[in-house]
mmCIF file of the N, C-alpha and C atoms, coordinates in Angstrom:
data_MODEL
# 
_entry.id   MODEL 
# 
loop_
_atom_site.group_PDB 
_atom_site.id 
_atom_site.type_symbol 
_atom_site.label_atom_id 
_atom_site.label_alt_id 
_atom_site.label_comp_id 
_atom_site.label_asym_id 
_atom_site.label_entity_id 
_atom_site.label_seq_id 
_atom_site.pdbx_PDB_ins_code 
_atom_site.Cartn_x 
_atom_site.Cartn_y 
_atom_site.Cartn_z 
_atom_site.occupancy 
_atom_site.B_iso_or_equiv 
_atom_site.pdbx_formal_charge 
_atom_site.auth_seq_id 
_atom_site.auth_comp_id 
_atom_site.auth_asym_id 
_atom_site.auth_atom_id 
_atom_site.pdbx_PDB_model_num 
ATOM 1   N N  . UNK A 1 1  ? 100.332 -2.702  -2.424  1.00 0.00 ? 1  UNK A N  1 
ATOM 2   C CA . UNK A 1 1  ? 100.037 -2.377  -3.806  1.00 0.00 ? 1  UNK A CA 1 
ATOM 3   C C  . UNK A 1 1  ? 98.518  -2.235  -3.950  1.00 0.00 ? 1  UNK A C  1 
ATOM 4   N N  . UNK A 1 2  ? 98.214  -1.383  -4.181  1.00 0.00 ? 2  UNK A N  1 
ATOM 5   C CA . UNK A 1 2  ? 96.811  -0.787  -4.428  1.00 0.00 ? 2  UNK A CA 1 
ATOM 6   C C  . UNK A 1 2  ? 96.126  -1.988  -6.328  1.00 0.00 ? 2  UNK A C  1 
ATOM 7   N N  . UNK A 1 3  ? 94.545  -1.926  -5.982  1.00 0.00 ? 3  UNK A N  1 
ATOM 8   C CA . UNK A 1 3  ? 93.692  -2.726  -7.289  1.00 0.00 ? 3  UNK A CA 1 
ATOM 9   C C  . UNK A 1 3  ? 94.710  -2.075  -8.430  1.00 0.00 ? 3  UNK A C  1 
ATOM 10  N N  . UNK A 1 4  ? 95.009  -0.656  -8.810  1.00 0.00 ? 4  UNK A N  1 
ATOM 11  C CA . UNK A 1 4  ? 94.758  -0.215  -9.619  1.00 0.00 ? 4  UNK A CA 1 
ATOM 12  C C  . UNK A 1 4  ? 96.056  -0.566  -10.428 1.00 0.00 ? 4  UNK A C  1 
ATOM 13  N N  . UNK A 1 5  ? 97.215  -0.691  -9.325  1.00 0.00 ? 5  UNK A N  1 
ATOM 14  C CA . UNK A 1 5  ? 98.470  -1.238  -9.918  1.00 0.00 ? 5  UNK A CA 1 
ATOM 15  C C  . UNK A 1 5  ? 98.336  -2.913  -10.051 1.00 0.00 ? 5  UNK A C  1 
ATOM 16  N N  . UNK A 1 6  ? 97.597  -3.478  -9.249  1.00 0.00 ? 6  UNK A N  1 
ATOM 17  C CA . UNK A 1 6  ? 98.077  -5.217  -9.877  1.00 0.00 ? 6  UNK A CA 1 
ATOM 18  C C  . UNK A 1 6  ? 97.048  -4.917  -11.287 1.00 0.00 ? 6  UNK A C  1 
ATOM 19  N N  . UNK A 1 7  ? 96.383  -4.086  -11.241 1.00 0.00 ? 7  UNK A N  1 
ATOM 20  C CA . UNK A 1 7  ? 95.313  -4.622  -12.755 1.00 0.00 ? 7  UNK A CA 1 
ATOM 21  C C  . UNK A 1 7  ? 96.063  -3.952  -13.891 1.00 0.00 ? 7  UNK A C  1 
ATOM 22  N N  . UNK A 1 8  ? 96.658  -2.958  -13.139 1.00 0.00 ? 8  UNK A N  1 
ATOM 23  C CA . UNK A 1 8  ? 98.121  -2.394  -14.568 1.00 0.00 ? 8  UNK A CA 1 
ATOM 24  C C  . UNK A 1 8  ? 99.087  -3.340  -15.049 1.00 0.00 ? 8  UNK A C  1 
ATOM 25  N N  . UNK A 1 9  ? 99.592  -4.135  -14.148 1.00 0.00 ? 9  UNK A N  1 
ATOM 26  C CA . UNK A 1 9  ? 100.537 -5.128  -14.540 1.00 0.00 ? 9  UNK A CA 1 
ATOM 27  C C  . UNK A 1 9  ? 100.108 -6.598  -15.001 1.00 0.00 ? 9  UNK A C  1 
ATOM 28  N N  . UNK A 1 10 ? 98.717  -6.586  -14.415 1.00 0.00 ? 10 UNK A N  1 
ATOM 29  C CA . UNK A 1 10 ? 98.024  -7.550  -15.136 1.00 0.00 ? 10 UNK A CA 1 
ATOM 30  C C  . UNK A 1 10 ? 98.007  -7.239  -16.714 1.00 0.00 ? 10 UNK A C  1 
ATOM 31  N N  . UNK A 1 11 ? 97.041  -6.189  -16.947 1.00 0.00 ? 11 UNK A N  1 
ATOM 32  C CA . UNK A 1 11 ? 96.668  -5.502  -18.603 1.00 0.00 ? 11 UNK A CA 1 
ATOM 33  C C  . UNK A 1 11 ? 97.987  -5.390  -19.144 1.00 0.00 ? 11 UNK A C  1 
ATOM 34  N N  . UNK A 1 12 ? 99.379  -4.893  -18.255 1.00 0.00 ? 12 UNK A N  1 
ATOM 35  C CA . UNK A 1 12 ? 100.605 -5.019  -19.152 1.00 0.00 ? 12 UNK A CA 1 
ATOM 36  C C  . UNK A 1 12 ? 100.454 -6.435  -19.975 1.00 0.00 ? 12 UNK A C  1 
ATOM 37  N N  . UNK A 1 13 ? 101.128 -7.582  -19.102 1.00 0.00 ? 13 UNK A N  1 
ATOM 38  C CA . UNK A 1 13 ? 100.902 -9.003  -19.497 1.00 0.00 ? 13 UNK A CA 1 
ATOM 39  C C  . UNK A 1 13 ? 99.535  -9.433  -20.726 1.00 0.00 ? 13 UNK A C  1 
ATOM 40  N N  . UNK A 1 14 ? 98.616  -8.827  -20.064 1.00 0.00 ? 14 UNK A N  1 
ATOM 41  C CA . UNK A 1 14 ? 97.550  -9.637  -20.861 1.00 0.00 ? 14 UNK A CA 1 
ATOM 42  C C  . UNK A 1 14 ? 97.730  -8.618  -22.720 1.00 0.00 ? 14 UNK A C  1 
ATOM 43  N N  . UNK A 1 15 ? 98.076  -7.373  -22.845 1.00 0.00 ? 15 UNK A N  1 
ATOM 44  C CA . UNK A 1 15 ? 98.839  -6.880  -24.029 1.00 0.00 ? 15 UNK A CA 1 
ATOM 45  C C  . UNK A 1 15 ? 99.745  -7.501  -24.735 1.00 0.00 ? 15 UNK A C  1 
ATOM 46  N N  . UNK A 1 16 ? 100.531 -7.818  -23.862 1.00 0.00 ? 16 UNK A N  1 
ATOM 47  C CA . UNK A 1 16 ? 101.788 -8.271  -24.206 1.00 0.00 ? 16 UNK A CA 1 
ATOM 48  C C  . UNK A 1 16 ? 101.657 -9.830  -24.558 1.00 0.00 ? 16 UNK A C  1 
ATOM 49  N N  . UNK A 1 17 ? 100.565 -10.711 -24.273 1.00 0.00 ? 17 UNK A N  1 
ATOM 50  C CA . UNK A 1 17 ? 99.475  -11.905 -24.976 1.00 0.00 ? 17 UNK A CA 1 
ATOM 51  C C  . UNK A 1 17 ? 99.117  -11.625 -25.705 1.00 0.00 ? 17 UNK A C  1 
ATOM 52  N N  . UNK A 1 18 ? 98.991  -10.854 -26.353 1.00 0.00 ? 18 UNK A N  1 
ATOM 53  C CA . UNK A 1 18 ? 97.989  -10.459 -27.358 1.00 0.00 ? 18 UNK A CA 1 
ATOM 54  C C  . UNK A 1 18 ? 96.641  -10.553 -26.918 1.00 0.00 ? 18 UNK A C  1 
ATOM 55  N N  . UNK A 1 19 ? 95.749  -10.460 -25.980 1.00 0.00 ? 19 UNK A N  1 
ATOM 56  C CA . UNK A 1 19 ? 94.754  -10.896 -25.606 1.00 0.00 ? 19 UNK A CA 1 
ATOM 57  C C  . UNK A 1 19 ? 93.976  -9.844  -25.656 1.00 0.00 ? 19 UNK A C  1 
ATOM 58  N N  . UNK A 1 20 ? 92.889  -10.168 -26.401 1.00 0.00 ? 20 UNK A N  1 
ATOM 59  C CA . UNK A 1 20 ? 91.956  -8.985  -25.997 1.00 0.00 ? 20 UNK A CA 1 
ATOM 60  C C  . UNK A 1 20 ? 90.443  -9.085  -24.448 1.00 0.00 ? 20 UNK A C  1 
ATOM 61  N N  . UNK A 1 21 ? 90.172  -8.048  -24.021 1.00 0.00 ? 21 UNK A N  1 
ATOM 62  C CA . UNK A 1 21 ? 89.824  -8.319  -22.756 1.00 0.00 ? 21 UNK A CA 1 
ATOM 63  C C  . UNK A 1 21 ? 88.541  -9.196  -23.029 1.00 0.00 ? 21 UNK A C  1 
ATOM 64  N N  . UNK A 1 22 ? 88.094  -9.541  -23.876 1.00 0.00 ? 22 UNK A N  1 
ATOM 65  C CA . UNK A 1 22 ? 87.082  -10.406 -24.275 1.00 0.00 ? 22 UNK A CA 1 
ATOM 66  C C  . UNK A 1 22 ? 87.832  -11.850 -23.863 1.00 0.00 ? 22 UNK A C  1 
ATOM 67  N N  . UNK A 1 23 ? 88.926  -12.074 -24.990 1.00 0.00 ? 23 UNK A N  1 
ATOM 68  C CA . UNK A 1 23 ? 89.680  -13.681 -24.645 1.00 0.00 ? 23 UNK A CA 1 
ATOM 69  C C  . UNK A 1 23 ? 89.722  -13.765 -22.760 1.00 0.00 ? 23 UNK A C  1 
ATOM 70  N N  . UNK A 1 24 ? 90.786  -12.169 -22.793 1.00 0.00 ? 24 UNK A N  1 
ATOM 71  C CA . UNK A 1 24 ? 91.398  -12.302 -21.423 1.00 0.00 ? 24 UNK A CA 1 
ATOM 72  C C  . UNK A 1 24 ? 90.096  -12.807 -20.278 1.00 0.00 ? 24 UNK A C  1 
ATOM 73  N N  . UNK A 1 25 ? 88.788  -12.150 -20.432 1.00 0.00 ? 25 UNK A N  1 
ATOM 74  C CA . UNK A 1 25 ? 87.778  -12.763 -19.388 1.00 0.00 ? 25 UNK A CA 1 
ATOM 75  C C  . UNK A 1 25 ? 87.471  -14.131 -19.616 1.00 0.00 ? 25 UNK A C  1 
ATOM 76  N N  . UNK A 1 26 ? 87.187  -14.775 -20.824 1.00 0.00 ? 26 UNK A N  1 
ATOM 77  C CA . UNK A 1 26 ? 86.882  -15.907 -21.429 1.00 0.00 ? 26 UNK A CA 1 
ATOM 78  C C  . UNK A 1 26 ? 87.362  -16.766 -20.710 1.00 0.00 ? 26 UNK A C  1 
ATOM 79  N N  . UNK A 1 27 ? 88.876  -17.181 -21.157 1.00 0.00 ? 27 UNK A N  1 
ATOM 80  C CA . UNK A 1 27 ? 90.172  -17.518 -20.994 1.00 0.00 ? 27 UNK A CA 1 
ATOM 81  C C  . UNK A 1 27 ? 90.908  -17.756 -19.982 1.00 0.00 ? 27 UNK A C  1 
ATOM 82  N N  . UNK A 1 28 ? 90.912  -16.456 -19.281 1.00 0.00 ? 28 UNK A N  1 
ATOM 83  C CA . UNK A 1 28 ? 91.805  -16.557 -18.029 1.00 0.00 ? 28 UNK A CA 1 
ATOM 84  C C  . UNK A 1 28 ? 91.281  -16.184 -16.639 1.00 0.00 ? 28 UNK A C  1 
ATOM 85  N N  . UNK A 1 29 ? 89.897  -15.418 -16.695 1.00 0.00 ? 29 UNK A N  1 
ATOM 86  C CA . UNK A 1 29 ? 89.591  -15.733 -15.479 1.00 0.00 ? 29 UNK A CA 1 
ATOM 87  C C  . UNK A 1 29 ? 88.496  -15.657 -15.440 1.00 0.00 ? 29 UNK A C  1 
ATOM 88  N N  . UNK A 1 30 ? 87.323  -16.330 -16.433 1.00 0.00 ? 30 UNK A N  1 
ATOM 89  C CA . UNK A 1 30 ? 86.564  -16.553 -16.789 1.00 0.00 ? 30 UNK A CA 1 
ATOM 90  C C  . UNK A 1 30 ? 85.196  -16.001 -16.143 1.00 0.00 ? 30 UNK A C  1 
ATOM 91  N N  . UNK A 1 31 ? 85.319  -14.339 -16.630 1.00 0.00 ? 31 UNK A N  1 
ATOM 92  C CA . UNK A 1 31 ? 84.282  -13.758 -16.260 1.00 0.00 ? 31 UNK A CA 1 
ATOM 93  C C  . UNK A 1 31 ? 83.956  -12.804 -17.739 1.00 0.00 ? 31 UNK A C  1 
ATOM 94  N N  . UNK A 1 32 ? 82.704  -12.396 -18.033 1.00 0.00 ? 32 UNK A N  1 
ATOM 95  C CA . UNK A 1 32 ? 82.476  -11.116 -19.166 1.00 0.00 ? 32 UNK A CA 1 
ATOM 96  C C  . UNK A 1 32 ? 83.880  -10.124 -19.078 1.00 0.00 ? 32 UNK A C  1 
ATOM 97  N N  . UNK A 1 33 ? 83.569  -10.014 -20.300 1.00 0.00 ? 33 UNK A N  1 
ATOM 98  C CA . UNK A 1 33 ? 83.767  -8.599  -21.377 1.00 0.00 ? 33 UNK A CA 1 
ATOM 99  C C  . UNK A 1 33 ? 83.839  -7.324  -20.233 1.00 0.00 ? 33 UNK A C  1 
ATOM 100 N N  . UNK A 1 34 ? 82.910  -7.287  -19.819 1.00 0.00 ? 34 UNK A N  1 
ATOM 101 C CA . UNK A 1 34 ? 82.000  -5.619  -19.064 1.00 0.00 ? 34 UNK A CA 1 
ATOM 102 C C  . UNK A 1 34 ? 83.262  -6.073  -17.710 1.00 0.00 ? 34 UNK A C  1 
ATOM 103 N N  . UNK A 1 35 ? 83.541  -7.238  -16.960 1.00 0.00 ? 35 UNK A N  1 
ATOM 104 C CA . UNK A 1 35 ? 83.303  -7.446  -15.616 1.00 0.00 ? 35 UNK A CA 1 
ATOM 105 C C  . UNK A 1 35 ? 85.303  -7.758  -15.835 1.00 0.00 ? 35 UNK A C  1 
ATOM 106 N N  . UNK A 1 36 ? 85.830  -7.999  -17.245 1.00 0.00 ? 36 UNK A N  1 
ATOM 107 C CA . UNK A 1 36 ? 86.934  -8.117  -17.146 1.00 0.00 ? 36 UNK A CA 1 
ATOM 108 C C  . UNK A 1 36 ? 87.961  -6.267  -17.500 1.00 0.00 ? 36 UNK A C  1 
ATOM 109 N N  . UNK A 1 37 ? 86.900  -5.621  -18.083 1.00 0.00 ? 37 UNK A N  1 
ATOM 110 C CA . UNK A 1 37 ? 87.061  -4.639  -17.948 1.00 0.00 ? 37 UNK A CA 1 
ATOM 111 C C  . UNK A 1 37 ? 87.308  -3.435  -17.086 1.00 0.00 ? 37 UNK A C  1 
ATOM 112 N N  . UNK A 1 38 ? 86.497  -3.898  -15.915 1.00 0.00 ? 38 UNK A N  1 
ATOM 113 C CA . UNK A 1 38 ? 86.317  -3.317  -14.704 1.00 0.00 ? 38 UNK A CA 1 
ATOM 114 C C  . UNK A 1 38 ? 87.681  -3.643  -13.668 1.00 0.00 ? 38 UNK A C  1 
ATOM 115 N N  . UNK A 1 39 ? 87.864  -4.964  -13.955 1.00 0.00 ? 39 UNK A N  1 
ATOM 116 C CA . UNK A 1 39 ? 88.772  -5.694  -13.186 1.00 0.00 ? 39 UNK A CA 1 
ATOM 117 C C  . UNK A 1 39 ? 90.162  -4.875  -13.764 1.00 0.00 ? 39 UNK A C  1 
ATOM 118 N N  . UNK A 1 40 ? 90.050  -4.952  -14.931 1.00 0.00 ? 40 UNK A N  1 
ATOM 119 C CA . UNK A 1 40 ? 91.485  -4.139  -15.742 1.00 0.00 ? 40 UNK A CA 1 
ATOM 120 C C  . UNK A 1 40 ? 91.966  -2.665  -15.710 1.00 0.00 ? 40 UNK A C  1 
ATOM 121 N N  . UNK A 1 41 ? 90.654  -2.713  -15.225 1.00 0.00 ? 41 UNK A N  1 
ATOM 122 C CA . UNK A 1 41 ? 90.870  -0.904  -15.104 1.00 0.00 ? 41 UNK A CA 1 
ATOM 123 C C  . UNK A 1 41 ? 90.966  -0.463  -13.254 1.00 0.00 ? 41 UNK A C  1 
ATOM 124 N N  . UNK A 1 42 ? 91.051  -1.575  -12.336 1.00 0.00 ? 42 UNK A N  1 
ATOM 125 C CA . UNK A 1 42 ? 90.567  -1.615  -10.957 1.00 0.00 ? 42 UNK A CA 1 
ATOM 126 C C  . UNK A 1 42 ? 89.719  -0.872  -10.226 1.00 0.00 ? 42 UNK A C  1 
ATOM 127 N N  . UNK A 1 43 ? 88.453  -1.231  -11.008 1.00 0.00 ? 43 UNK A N  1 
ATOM 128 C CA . UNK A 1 43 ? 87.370  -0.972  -9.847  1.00 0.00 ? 43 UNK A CA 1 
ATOM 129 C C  . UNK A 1 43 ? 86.867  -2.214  -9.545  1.00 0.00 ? 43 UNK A C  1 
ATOM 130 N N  . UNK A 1 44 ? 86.935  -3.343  -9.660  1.00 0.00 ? 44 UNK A N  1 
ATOM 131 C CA . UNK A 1 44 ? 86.975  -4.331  -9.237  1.00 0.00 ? 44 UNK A CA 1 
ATOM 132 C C  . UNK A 1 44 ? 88.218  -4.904  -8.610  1.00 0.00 ? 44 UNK A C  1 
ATOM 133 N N  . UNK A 1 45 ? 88.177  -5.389  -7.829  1.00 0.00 ? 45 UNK A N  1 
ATOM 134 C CA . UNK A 1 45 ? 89.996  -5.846  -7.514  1.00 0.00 ? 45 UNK A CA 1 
ATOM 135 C C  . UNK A 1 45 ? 89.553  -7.654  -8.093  1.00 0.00 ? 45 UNK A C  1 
ATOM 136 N N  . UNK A 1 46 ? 90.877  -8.429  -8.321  1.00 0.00 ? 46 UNK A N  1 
ATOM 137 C CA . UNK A 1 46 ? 90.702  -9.127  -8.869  1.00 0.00 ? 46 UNK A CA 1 
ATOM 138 C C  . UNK A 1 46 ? 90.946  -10.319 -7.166  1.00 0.00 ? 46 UNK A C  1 
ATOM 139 N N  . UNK A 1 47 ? 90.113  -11.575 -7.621  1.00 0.00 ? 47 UNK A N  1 
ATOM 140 C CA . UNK A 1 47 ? 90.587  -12.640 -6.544  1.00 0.00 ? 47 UNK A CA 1 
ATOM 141 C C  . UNK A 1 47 ? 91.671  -13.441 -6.247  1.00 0.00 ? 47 UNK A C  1 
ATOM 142 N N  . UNK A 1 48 ? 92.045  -13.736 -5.389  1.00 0.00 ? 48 UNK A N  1 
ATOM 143 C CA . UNK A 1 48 ? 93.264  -14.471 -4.964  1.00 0.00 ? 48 UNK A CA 1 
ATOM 144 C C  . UNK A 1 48 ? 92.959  -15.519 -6.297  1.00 0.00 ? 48 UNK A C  1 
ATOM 145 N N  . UNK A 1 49 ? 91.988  -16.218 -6.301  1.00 0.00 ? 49 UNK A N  1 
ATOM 146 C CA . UNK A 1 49 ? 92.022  -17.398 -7.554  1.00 0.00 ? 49 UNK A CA 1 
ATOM 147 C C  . UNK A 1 49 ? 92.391  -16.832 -8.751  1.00 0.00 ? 49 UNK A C  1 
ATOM 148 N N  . UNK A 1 50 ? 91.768  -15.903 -9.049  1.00 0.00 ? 50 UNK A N  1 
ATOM 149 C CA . UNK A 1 50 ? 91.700  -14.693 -10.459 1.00 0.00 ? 50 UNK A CA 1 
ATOM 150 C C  . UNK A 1 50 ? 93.606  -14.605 -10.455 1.00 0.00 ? 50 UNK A C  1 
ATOM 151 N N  . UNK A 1 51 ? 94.162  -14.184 -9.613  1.00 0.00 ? 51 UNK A N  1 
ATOM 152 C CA . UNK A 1 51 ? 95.758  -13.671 -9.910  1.00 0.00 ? 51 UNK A CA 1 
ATOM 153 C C  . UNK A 1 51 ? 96.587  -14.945 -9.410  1.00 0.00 ? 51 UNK A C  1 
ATOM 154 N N  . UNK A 1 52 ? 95.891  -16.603 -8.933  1.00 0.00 ? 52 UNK A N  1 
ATOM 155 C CA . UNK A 1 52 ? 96.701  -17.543 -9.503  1.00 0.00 ? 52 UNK A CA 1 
ATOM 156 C C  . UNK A 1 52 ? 96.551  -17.624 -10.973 1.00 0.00 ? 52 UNK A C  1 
ATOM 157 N N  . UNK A 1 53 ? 95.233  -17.539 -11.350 1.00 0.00 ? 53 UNK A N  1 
ATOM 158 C CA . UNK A 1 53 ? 95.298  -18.077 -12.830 1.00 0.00 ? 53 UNK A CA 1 
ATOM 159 C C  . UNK A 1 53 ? 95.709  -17.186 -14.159 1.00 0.00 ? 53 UNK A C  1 
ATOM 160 N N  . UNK A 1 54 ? 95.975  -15.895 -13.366 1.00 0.00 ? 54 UNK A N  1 
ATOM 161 C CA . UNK A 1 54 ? 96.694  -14.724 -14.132 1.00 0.00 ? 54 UNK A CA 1 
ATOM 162 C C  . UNK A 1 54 ? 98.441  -14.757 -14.655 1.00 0.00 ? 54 UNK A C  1 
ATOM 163 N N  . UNK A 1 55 ? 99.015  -15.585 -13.171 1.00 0.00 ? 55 UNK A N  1 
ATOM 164 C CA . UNK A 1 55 ? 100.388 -15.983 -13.160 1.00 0.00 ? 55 UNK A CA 1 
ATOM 165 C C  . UNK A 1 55 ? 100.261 -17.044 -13.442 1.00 0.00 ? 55 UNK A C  1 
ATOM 166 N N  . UNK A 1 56 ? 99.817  -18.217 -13.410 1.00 0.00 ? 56 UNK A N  1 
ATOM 167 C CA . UNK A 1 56 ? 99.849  -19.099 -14.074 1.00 0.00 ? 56 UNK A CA 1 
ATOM 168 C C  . UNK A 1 56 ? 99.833  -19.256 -15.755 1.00 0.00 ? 56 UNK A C  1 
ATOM 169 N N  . UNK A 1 57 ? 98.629  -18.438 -16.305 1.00 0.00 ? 57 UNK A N  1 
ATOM 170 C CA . UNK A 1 57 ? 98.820  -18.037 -17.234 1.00 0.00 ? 57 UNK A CA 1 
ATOM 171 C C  . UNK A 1 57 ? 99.787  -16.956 -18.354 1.00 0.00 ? 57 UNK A C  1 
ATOM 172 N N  . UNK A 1 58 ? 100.614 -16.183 -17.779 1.00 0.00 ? 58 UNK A N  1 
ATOM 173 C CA . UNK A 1 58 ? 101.804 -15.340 -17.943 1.00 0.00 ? 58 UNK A CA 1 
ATOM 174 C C  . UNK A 1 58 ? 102.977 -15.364 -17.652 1.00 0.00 ? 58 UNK A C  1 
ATOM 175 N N  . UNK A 1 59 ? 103.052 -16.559 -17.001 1.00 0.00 ? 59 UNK A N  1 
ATOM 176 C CA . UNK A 1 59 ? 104.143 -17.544 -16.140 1.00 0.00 ? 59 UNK A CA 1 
ATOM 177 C C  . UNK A 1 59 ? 105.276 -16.614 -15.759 1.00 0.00 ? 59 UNK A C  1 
ATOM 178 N N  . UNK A 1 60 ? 104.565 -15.502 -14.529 1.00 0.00 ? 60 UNK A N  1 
ATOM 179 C CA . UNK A 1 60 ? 104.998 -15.054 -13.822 1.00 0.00 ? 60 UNK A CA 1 
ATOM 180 C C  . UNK A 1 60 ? 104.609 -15.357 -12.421 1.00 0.00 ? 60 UNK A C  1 
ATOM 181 N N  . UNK A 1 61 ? 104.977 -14.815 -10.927 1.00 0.00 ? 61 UNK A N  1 
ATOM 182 C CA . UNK A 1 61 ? 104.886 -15.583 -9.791  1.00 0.00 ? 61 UNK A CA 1 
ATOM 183 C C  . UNK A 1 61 ? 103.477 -14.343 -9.198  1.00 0.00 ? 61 UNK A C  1 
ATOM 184 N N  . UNK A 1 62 ? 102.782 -14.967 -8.122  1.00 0.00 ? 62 UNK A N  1 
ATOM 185 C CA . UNK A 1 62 ? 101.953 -14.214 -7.593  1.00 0.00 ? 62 UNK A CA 1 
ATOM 186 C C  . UNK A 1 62 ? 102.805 -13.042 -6.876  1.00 0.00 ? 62 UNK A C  1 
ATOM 187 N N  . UNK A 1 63 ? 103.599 -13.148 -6.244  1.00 0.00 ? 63 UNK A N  1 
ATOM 188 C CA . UNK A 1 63 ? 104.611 -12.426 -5.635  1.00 0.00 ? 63 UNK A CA 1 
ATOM 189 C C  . UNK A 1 63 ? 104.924 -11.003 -6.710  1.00 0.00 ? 63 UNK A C  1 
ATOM 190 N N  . UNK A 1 64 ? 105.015 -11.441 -8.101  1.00 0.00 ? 64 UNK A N  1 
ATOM 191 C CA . UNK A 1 64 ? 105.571 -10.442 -9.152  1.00 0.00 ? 64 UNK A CA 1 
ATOM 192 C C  . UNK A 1 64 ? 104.360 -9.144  -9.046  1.00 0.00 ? 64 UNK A C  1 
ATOM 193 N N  . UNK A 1 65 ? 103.065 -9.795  -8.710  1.00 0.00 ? 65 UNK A N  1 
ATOM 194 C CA . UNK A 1 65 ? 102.016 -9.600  -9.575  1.00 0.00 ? 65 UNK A CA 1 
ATOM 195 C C  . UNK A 1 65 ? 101.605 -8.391  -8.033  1.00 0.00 ? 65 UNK A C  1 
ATOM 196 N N  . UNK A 1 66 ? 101.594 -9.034  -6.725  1.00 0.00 ? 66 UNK A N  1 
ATOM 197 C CA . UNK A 1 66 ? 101.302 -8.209  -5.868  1.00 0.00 ? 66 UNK A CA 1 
ATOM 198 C C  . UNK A 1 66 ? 102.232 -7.265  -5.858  1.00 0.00 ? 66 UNK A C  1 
ATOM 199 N N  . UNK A 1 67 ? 103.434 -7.032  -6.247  1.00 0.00 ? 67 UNK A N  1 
ATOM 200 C CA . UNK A 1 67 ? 104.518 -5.941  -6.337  1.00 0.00 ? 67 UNK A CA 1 
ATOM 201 C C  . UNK A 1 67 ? 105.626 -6.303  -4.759  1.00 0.00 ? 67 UNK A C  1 
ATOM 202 N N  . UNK A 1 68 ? 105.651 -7.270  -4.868  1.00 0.00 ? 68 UNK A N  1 
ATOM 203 C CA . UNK A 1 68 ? 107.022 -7.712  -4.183  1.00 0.00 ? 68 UNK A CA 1 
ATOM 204 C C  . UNK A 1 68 ? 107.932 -8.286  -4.497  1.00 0.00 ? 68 UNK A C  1 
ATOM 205 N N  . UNK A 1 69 ? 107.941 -8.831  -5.737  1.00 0.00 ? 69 UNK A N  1 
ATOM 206 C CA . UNK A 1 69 ? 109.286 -9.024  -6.492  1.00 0.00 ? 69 UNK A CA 1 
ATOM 207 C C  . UNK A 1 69 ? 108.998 -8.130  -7.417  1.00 0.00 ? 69 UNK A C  1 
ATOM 208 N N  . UNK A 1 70 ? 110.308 -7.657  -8.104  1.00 0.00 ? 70 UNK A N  1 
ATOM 209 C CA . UNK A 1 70 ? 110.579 -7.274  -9.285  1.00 0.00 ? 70 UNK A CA 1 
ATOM 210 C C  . UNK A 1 70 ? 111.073 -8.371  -10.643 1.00 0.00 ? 70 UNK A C  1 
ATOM 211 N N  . UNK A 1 71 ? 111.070 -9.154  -10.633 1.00 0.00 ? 71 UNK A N  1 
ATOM 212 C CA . UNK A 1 71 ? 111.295 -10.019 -12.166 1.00 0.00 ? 71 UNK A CA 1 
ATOM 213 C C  . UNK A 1 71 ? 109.877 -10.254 -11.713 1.00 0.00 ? 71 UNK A C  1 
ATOM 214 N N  . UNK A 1 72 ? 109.819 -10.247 -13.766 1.00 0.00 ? 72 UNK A N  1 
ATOM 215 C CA . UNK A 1 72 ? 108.525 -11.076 -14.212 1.00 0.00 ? 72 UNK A CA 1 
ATOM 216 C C  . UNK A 1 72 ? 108.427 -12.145 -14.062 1.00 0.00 ? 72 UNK A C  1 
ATOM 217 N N  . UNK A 1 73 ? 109.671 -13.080 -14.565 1.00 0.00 ? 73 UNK A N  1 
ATOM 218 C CA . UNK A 1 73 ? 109.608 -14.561 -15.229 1.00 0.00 ? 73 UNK A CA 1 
ATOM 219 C C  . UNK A 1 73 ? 109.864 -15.222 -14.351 1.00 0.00 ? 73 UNK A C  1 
ATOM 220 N N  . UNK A 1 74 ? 109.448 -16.064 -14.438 1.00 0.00 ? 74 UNK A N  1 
ATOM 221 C CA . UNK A 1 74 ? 109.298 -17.596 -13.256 1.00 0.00 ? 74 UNK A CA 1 
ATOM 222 C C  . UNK A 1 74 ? 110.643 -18.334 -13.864 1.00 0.00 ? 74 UNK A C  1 
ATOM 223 N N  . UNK A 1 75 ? 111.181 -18.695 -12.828 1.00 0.00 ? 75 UNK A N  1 
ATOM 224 C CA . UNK A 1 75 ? 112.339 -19.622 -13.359 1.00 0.00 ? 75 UNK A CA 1 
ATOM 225 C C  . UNK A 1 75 ? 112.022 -20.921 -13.786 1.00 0.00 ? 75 UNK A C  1 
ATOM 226 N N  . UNK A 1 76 ? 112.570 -21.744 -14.755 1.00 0.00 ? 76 UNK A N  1 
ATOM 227 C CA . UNK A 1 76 ? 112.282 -23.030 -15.319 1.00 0.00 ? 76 UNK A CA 1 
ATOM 228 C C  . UNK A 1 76 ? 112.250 -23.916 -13.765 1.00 0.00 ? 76 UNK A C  1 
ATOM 229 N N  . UNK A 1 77 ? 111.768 -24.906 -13.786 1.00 0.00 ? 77 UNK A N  1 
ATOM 230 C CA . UNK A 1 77 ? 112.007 -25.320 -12.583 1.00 0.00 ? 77 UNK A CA 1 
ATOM 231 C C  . UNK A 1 77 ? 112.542 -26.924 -13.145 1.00 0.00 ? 77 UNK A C  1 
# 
C-alpha cells in the first residue's frame, strides 16, 4: 500500500471524527497544521508510532490501516 492510500484512509477516519487537521495534528499525532497536512495528503508518509496512535485513536487495527485487512473495527476484546 503506497503513503498516499494509508493517508486516504487515515483522512477517511479522521472526517469521519470530526477532526479538523489542526485537532488531528494536535491530538493524534502531535505534529503542526502545515506537517499534518502533508502527512494527509502523502507527501510525507506517516510513522510506525504516528499509525499506532492513528488506530488507537479510531479503534481500528494497524493491519486495517496498512491495507491488509478489510474491516475497520477492532473487535471488543
Amino acid at each position: 500500500m503506497t503513503n498516499k492510500e494509508i493517508a486516504a484512509k487515515i483522512n477517511t477516519l479522521r472526517k469521519e471524527a470530526n477532526l479538523t487537521q489542526v485537532n488531528f495534528g494536535k491530538e493524534v499525532i502531535h505534529v503542526s497544521q502545515a506537517t499534518a497536512s502533508k502527512k494527509l495528503n502523502g507527501q510525507i508518509p506517516f510513522s510506525v508510532e504516528e499509525i499506532f496512535e492513528c488506530a488507537e485513536r479510531f479503534n481500528v487495527s494497524t493491519e486495517y490501516l496498512y491495507g491488509r485487512e478489510k474491516e475497520k473495527t477492532l473487535e471488543p476484546v
